[in-house]
PDB file with SEQRES, HELIX, SHEET and CRYST1 records, atoms N, CA, C and O in Angstrom:
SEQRES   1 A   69  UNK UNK UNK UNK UNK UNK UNK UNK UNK UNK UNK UNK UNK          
SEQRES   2 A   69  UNK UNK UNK UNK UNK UNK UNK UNK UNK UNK UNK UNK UNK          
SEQRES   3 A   69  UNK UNK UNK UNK UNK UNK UNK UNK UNK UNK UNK UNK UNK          
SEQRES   4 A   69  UNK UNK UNK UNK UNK UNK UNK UNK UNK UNK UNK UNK UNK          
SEQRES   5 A   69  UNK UNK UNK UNK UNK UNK UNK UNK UNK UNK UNK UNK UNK          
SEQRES   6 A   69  UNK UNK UNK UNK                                              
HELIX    1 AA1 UNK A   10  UNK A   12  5                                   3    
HELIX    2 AA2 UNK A   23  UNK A   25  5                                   3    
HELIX    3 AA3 UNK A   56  UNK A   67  1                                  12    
SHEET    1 AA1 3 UNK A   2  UNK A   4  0                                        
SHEET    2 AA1 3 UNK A  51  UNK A  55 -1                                        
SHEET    3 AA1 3 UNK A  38  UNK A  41 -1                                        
CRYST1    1.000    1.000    1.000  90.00  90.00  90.00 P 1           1          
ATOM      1  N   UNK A   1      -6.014   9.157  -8.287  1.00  0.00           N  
ATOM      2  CA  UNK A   1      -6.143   8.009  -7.428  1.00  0.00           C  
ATOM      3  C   UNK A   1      -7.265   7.136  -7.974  1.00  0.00           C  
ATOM      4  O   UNK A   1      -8.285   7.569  -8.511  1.00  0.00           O  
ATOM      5  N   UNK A   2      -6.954   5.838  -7.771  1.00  0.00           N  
ATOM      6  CA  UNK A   2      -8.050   4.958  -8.316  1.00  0.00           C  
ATOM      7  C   UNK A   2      -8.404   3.995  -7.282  1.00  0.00           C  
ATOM      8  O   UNK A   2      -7.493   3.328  -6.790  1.00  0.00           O  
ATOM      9  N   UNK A   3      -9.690   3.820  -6.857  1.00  0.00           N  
ATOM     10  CA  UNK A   3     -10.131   3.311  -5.602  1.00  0.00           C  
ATOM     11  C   UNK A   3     -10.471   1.711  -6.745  1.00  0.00           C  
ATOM     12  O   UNK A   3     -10.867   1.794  -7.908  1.00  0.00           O  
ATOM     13  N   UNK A   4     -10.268   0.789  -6.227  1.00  0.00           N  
ATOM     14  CA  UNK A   4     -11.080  -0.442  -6.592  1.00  0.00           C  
ATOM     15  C   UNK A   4     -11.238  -1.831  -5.317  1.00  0.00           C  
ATOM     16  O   UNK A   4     -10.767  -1.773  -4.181  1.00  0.00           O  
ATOM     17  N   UNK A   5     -11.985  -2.950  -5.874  1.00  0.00           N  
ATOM     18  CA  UNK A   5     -11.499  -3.827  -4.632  1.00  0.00           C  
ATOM     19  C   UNK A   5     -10.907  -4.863  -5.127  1.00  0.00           C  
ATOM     20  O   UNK A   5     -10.577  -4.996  -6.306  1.00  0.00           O  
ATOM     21  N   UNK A   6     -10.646  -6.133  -3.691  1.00  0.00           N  
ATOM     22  CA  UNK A   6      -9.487  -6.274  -3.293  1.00  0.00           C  
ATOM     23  C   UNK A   6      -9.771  -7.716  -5.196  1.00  0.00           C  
ATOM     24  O   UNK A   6      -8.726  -8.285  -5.513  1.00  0.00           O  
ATOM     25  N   UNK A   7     -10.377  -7.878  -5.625  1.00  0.00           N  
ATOM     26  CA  UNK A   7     -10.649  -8.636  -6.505  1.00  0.00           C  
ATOM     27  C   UNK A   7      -9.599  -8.138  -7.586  1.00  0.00           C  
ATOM     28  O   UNK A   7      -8.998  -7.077  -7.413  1.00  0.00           O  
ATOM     29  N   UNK A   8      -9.417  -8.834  -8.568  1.00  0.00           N  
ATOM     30  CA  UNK A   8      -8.597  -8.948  -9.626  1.00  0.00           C  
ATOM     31  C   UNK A   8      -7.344  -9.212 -10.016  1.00  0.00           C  
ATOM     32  O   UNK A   8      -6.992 -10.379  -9.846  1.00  0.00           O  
ATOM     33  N   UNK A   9      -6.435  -8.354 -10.566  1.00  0.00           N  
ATOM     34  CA  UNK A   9      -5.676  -8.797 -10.474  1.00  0.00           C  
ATOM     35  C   UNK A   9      -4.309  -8.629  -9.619  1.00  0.00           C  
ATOM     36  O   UNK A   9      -3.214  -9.092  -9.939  1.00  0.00           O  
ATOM     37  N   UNK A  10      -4.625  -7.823  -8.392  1.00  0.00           N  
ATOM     38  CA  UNK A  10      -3.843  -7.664  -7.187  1.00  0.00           C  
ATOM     39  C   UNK A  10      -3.639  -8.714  -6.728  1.00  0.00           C  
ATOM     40  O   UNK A  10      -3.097  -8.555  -5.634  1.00  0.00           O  
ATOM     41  N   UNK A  11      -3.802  -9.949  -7.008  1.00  0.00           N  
ATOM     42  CA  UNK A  11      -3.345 -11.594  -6.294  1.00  0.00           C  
ATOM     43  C   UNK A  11      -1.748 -11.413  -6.927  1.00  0.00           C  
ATOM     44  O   UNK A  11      -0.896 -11.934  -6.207  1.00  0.00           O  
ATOM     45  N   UNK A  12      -1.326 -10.869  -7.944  1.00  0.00           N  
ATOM     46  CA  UNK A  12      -0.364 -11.293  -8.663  1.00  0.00           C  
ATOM     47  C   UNK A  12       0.928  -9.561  -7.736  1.00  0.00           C  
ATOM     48  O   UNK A  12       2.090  -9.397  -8.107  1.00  0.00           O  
ATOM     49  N   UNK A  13       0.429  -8.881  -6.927  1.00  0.00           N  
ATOM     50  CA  UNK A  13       1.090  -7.867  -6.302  1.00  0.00           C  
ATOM     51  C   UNK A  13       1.701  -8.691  -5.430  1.00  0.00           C  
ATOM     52  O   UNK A  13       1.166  -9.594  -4.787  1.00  0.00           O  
ATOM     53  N   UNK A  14       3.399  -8.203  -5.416  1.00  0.00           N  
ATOM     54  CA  UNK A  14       3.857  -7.938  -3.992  1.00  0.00           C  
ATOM     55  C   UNK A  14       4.005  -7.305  -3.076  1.00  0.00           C  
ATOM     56  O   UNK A  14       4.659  -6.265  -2.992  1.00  0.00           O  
ATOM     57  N   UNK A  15       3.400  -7.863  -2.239  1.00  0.00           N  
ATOM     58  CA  UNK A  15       2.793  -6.528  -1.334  1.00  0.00           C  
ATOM     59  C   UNK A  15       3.670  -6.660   0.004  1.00  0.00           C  
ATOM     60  O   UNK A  15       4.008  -7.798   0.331  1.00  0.00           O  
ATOM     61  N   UNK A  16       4.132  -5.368   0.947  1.00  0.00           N  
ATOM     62  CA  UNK A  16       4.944  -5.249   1.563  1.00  0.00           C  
ATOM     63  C   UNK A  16       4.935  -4.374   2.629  1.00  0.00           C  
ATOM     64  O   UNK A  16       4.847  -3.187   2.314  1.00  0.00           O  
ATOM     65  N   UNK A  17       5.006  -4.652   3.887  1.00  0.00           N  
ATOM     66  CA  UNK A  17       4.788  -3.823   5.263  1.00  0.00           C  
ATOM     67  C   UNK A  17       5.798  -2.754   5.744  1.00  0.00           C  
ATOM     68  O   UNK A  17       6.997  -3.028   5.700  1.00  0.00           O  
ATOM     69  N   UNK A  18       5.464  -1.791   6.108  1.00  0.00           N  
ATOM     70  CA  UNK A  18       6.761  -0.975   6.742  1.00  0.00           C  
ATOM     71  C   UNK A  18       7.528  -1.724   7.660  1.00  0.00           C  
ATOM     72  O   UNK A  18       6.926  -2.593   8.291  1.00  0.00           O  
ATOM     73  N   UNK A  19       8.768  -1.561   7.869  1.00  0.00           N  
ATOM     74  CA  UNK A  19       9.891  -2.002   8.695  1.00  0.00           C  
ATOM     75  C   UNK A  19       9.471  -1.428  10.209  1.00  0.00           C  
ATOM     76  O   UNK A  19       9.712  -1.900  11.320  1.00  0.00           O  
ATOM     77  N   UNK A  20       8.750  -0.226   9.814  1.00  0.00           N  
ATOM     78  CA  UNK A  20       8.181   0.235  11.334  1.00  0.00           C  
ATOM     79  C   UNK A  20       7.072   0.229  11.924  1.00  0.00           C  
ATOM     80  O   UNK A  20       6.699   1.029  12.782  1.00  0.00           O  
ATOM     81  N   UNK A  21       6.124  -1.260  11.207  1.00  0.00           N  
ATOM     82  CA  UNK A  21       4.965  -1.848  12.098  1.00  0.00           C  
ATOM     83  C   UNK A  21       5.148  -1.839  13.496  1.00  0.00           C  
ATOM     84  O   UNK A  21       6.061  -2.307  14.176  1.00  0.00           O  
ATOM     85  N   UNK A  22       4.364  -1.369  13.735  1.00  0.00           N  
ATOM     86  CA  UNK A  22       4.224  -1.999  15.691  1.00  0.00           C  
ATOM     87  C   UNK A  22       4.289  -3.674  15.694  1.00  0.00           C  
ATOM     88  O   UNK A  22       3.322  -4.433  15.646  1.00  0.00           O  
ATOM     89  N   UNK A  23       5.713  -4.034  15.766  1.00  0.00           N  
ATOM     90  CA  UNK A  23       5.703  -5.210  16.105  1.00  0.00           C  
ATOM     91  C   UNK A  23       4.485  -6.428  16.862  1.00  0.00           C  
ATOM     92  O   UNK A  23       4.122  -7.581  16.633  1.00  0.00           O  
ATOM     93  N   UNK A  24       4.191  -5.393  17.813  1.00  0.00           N  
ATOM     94  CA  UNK A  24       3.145  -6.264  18.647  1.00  0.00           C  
ATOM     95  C   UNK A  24       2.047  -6.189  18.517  1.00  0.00           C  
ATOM     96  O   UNK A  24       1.332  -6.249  19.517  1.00  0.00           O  
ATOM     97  N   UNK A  25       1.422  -6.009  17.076  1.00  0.00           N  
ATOM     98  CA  UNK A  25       0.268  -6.022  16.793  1.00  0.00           C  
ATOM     99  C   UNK A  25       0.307  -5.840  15.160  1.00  0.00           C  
ATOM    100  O   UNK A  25       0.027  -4.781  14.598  1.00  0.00           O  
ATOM    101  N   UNK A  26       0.757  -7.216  14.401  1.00  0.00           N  
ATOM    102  CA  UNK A  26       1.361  -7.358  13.387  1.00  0.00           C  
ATOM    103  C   UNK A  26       0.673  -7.151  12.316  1.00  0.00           C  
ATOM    104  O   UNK A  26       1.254  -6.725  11.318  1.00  0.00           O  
ATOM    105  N   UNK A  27      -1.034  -7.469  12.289  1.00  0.00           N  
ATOM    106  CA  UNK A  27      -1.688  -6.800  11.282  1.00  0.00           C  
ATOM    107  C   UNK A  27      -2.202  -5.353  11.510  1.00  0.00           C  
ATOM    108  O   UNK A  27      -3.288  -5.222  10.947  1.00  0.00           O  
ATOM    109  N   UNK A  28      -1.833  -4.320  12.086  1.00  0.00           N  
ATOM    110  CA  UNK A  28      -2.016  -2.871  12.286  1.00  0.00           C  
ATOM    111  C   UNK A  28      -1.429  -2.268  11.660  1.00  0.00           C  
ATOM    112  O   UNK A  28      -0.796  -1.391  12.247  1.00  0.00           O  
ATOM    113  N   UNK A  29      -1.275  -2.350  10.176  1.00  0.00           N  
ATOM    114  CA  UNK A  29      -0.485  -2.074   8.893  1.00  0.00           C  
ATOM    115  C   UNK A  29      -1.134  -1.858   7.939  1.00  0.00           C  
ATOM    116  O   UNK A  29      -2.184  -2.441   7.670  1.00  0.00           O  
ATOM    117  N   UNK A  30      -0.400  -0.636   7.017  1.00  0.00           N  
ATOM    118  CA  UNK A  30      -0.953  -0.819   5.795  1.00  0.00           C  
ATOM    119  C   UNK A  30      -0.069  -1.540   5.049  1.00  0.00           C  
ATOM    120  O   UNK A  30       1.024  -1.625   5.610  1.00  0.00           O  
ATOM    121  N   UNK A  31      -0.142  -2.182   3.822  1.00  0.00           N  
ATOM    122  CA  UNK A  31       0.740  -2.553   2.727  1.00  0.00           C  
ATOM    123  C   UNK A  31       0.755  -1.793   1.544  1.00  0.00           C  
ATOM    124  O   UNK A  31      -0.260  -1.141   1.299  1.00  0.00           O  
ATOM    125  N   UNK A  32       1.713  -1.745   0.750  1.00  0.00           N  
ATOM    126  CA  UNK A  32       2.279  -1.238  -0.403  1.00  0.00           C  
ATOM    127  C   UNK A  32       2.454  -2.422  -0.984  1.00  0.00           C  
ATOM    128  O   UNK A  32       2.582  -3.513  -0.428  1.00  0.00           O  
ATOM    129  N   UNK A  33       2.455  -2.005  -2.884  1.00  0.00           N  
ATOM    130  CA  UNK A  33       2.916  -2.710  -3.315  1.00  0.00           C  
ATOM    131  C   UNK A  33       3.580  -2.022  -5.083  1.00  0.00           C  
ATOM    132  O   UNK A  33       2.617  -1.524  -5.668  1.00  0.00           O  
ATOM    133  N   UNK A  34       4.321  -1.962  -5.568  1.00  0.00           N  
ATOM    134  CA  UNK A  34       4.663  -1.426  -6.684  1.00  0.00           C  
ATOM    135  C   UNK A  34       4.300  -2.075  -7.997  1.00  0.00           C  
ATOM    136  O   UNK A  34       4.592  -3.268  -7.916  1.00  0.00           O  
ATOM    137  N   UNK A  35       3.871  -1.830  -8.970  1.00  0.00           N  
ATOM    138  CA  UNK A  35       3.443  -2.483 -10.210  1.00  0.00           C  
ATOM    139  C   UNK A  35       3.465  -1.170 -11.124  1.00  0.00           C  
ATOM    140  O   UNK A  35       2.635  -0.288 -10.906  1.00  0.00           O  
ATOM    141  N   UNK A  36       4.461  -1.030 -12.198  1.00  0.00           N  
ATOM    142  CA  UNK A  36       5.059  -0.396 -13.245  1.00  0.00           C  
ATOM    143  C   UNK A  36       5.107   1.004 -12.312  1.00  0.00           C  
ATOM    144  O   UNK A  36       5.668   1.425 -11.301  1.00  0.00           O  
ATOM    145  N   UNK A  37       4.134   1.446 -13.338  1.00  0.00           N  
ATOM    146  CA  UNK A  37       4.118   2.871 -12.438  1.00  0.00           C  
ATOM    147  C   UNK A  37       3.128   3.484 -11.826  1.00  0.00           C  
ATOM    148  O   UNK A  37       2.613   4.503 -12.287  1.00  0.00           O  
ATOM    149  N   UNK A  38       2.732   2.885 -10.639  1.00  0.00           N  
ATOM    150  CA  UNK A  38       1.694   2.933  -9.613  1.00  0.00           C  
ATOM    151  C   UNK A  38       1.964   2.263  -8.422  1.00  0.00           C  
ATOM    152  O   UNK A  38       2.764   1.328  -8.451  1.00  0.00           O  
ATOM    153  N   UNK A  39       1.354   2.632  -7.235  1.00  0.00           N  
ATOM    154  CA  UNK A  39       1.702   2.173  -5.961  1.00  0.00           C  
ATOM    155  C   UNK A  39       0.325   1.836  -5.570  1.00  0.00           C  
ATOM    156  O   UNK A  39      -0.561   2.670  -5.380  1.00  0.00           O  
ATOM    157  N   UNK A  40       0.179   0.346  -5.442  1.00  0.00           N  
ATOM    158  CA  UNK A  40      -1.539  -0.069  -4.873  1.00  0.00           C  
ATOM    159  C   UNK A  40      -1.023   0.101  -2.824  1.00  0.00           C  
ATOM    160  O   UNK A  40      -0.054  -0.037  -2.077  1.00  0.00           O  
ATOM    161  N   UNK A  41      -2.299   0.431  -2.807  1.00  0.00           N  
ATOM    162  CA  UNK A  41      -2.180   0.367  -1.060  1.00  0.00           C  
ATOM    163  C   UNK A  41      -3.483  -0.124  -0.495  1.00  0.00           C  
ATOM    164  O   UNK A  41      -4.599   0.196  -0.904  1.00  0.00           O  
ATOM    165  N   UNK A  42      -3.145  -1.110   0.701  1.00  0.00           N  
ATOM    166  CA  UNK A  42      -4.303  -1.600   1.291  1.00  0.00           C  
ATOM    167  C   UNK A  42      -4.258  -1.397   2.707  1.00  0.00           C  
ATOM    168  O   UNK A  42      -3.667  -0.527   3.346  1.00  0.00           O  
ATOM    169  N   UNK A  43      -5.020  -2.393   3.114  1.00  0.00           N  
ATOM    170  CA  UNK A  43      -5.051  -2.555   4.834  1.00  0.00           C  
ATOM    171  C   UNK A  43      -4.465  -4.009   5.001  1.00  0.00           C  
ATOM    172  O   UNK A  43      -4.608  -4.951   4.223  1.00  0.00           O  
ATOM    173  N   UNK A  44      -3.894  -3.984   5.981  1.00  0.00           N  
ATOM    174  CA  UNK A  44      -3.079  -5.284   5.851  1.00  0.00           C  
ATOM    175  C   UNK A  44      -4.135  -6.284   6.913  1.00  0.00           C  
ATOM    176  O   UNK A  44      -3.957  -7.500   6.844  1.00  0.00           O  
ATOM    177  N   UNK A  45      -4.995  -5.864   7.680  1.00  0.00           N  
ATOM    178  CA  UNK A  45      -6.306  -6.411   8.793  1.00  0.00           C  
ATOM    179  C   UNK A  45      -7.405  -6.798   7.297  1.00  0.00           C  
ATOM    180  O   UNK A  45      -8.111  -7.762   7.592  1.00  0.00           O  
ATOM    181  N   UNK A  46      -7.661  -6.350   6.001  1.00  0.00           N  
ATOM    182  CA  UNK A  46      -8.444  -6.915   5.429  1.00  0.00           C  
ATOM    183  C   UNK A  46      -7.814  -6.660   3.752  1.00  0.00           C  
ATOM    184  O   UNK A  46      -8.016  -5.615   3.135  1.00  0.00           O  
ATOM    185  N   UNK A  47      -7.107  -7.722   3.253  1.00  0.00           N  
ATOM    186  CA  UNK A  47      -5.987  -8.045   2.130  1.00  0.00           C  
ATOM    187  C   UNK A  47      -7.041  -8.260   1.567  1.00  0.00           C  
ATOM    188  O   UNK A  47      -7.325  -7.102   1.261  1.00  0.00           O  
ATOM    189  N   UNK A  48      -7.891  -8.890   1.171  1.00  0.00           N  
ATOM    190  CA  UNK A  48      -9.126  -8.986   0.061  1.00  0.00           C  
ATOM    191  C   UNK A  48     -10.066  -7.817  -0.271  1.00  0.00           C  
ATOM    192  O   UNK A  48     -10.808  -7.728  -1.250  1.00  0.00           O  
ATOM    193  N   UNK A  49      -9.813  -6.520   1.205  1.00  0.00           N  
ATOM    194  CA  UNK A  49     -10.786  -5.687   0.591  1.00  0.00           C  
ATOM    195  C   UNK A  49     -10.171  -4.647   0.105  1.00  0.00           C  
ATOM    196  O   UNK A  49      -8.947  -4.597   0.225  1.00  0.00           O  
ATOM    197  N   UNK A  50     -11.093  -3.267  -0.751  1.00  0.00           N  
ATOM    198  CA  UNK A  50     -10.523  -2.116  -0.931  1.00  0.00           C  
ATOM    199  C   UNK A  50      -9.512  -1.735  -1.054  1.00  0.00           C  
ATOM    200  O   UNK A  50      -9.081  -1.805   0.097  1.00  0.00           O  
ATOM    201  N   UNK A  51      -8.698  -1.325  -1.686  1.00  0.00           N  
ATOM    202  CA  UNK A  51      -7.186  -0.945  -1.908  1.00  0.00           C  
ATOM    203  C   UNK A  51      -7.234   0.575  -2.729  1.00  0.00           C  
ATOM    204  O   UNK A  51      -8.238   0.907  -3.359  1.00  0.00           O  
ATOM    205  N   UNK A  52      -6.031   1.434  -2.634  1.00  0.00           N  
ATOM    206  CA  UNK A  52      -6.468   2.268  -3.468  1.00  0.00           C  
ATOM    207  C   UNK A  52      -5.166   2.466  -4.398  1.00  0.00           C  
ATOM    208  O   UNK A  52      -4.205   1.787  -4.037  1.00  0.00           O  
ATOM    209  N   UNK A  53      -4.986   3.206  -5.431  1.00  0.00           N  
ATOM    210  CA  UNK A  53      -3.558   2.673  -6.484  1.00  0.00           C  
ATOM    211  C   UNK A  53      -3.351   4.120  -6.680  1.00  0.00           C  
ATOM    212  O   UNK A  53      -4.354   4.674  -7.127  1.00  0.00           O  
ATOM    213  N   UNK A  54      -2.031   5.127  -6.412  1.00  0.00           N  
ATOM    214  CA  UNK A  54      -1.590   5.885  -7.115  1.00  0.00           C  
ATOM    215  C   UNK A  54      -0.477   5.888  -8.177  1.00  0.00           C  
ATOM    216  O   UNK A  54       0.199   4.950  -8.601  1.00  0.00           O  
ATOM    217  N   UNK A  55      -0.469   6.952  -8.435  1.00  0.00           N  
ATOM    218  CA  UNK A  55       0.573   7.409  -9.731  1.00  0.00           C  
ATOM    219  C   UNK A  55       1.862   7.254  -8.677  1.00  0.00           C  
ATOM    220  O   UNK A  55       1.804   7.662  -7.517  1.00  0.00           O  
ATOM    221  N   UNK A  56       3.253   6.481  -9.367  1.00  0.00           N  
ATOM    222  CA  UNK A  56       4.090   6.756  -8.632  1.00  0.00           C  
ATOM    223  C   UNK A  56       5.305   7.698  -8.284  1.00  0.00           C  
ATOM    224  O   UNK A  56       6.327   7.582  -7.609  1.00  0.00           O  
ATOM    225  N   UNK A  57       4.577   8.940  -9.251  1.00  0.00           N  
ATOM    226  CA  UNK A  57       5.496  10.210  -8.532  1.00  0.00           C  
ATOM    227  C   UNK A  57       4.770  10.376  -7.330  1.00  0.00           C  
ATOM    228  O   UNK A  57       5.224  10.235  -6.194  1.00  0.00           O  
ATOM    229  N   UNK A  58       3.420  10.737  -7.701  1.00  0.00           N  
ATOM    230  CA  UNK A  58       2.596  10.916  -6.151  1.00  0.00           C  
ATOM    231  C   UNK A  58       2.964  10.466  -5.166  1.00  0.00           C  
ATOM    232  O   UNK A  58       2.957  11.142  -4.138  1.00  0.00           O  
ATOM    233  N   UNK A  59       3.334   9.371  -5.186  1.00  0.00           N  
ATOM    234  CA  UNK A  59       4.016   8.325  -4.394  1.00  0.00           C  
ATOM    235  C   UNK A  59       5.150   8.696  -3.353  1.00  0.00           C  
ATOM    236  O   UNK A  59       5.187   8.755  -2.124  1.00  0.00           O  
ATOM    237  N   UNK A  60       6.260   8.970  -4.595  1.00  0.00           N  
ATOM    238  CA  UNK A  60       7.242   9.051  -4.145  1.00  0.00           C  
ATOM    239  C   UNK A  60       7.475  10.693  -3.222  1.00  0.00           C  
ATOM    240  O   UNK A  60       8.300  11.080  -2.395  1.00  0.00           O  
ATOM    241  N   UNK A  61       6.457  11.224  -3.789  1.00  0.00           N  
ATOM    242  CA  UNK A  61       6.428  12.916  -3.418  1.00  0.00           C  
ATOM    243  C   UNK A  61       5.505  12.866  -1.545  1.00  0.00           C  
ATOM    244  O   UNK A  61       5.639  13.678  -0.630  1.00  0.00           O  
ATOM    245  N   UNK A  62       4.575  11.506  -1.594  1.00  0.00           N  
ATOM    246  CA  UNK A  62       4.250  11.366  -0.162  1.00  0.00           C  
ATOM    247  C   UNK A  62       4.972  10.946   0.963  1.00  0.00           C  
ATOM    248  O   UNK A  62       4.781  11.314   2.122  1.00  0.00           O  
ATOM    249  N   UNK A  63       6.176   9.811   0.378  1.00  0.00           N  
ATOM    250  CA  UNK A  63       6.811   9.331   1.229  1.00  0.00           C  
ATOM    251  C   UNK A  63       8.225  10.518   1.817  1.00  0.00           C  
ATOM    252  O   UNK A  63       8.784  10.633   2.907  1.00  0.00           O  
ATOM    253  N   UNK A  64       8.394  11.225   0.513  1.00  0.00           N  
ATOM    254  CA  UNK A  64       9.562  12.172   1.052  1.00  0.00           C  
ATOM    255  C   UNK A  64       8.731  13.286   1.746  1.00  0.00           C  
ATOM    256  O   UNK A  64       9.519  13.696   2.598  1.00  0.00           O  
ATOM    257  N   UNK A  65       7.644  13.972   1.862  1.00  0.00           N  
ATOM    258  CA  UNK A  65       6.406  14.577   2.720  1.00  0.00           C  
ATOM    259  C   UNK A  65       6.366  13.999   4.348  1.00  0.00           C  
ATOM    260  O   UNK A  65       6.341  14.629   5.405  1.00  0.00           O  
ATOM    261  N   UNK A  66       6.370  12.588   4.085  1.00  0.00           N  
ATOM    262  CA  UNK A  66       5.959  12.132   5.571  1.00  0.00           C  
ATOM    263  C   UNK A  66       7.253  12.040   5.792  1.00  0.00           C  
ATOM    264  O   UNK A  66       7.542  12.295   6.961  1.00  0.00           O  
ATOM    265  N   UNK A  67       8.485  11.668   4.848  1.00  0.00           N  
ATOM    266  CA  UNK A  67      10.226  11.433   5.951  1.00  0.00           C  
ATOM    267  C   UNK A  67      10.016  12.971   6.524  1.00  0.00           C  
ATOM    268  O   UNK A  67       9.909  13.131   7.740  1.00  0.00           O  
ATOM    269  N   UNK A  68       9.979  13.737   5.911  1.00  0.00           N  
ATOM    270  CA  UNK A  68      10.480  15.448   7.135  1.00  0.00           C  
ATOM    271  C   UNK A  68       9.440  15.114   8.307  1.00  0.00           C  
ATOM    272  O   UNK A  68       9.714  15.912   9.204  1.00  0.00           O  
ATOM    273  N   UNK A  69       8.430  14.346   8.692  1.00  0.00           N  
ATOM    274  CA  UNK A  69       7.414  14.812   9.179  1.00  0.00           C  
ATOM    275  C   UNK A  69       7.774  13.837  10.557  1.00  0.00           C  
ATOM    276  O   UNK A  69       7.029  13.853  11.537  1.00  0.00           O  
TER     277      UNK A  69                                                      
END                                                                             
């Protein structure tokens, strides 16, 4: 995992909310975003700060972790 902040070149990420935000409280999200092979993740309440970037098997091995869950 690589911690950095929200500076550089993450302006150029598309970054993207779960489908299952709490609607009614629209920045109470994290975001994702994919770039080659890594998954950056932030807070979607502060997009300029802190983000952290994994490997994207890791990735993919968390999201099928949290679907059983």
């Amino acid at each position: 995992m690589i911690l950095n902040s929200g500076a550089g070149d993450g302006s150029a990420l598309r970054w993207r909310k779960s489908s299952h935000s709490d609607s009614s409280n629209p920045s109470d999200c994290v975001e994702v975003a994919a770039a080659s092979s890594r998954v950056h993740v932030r807070d979607s309440k502060d997009a300029a700060g802190p983000r952290f970037v994994v490997a994207g098997p890791a990735w993919a091995a968390f999201v099928a972790y949290a679907a059983r869950r």
